[in-house]
N, C-alpha and C positions, 0 to 999 in steps of 0.2 A: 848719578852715572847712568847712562845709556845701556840697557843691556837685552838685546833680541834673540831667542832663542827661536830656533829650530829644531828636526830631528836628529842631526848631525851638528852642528853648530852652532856657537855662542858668537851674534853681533856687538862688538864694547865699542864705546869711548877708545882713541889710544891714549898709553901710558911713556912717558920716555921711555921705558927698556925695552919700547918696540923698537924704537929707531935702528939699531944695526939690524935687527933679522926684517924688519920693513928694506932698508937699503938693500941689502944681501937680493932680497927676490925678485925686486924691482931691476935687478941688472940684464935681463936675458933681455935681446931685441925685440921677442916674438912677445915680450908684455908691452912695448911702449908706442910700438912701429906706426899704432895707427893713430896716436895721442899726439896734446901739442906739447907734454912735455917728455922727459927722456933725453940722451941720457941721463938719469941724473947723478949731481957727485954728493960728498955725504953728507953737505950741509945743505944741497936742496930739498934732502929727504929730512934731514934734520929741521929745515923751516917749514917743511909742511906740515910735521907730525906734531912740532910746537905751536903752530896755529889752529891745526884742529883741535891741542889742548887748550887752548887763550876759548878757540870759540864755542866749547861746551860751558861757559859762564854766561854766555849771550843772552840776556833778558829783552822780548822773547830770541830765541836760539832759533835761526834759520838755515843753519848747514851741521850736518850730521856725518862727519867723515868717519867711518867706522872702521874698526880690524875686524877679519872675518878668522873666526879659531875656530877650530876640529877640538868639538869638542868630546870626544876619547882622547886626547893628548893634553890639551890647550896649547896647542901649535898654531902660528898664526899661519893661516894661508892665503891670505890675499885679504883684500879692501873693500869696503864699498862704500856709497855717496850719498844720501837725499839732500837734495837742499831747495826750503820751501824759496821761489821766482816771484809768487804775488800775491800777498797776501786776498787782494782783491777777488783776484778769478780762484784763488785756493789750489793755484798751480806747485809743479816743483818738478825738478830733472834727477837724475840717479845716473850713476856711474860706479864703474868698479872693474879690477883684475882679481884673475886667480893665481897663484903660482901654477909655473910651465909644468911639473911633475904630477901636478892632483889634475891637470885639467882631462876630460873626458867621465872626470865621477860623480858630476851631476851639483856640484858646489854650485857652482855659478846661478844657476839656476836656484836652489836654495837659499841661498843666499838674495838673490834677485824678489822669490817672492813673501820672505822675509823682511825684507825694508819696504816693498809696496805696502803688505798688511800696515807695518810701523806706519809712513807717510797718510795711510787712507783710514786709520783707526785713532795713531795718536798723536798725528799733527794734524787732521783732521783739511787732507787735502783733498780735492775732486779729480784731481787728474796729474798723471804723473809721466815723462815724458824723458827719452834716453834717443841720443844720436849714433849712429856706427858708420866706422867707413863701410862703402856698398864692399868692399872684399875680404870686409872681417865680417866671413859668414857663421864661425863660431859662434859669436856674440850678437849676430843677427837671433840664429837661431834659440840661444838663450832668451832674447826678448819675447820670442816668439811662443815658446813654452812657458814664460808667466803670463799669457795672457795679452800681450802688448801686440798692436796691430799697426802699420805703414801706414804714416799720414802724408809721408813724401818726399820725395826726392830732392835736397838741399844741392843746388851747384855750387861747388866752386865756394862754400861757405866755410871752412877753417880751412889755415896757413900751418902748413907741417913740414918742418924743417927744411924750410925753401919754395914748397910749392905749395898752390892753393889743392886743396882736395873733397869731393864731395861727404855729404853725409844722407844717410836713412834716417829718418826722422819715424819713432817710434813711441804709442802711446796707448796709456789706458786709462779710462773712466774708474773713478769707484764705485758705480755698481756694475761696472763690466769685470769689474775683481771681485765684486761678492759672487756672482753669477759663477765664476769661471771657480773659485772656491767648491764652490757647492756643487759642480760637476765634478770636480776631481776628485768628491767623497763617493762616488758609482763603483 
């Protein structure tokens, strides 16, 4: 089992009895608005939660869909993603929500540089790379406090819920993560 600790929280595998408080959080628009999926009903959440279980067997395992929990409660509060793209170049993408009530207390972020170290220590990738709409500057700016720097400007590259829309193409090096590490020990 998958398990990433931080100072605040426990990154797991999900388990079935996440699935209704997974669906429950995922309902507010201001988690989905900029994604291609949403709304969802409770067997979309339910097909997702049972294929991030099928694909924690994957010999080797290349997508890491995780629950992110508070851990003073073991509350789940939102999700996050790697999933290694090449084994070749040792690339891979990340993704992830928080729930609408915790956001502004720094999870996101935690969480974020939590599954970097995970991707650049123990899936042993070089570079690790996260897209956002240009007006989800929340999550811009998440990227931006772990470390992750503007590769560029994607037109017109995903289709969300009728229209095309652009993305911020955001990325970082591993030893632009060890570096950025060891300045935030100052």
């Amino acid at each position: 089992m998958t398990v990433i600790e931080t100072d605040r929280l426990v990154i797991r595998d999900y388990r079935l009895d996440d699935i209704p408080v997974v669906h429950h959080l995922v309902q507010p628009v201001e988690i989905y608005q900029f994604q291609p999926w949403g709304p969802n009903t409770e067997k979309d959440t339910e097909n997702f939660v049972k294929t991030a279980i099928v694909q924690q067997s994957d010999d080797p395992r290349n997508s890491y869909e995780l629950s992110v929990t508070d851990k003073k409660t073991g509350e789940v509060i939102g999700a996050i993603g790697v999933r290694v793209r090449s084994e070749v170049t040792r690339s891979g993408d990340l993704g992830y929500w928080i729930r609408k009530d915790r956001w502004g207390e720094g999870f996101a972020t935690e969480a974020t540089m939590g599954i970097l170290r995970f991707g650049f220590e123990n899936l042993g990738l070089n570079r690790i790379w996260a897209t956002a709409d240009p007006r989800n500057t929340g999550s811009l700016r998440v990227l931006e406090k772990a470390g992750m720097k503007k590769e560029g400007h994607l037109r017109q590259d995903i289709f969300v819920r009728g229209e095309f829309r652009d993305s911020i193409l955001m990325a970082i090096l591993k030893d632009e993560f060890s570096v950025e590490q060891d300045s935030r020990k100052d």
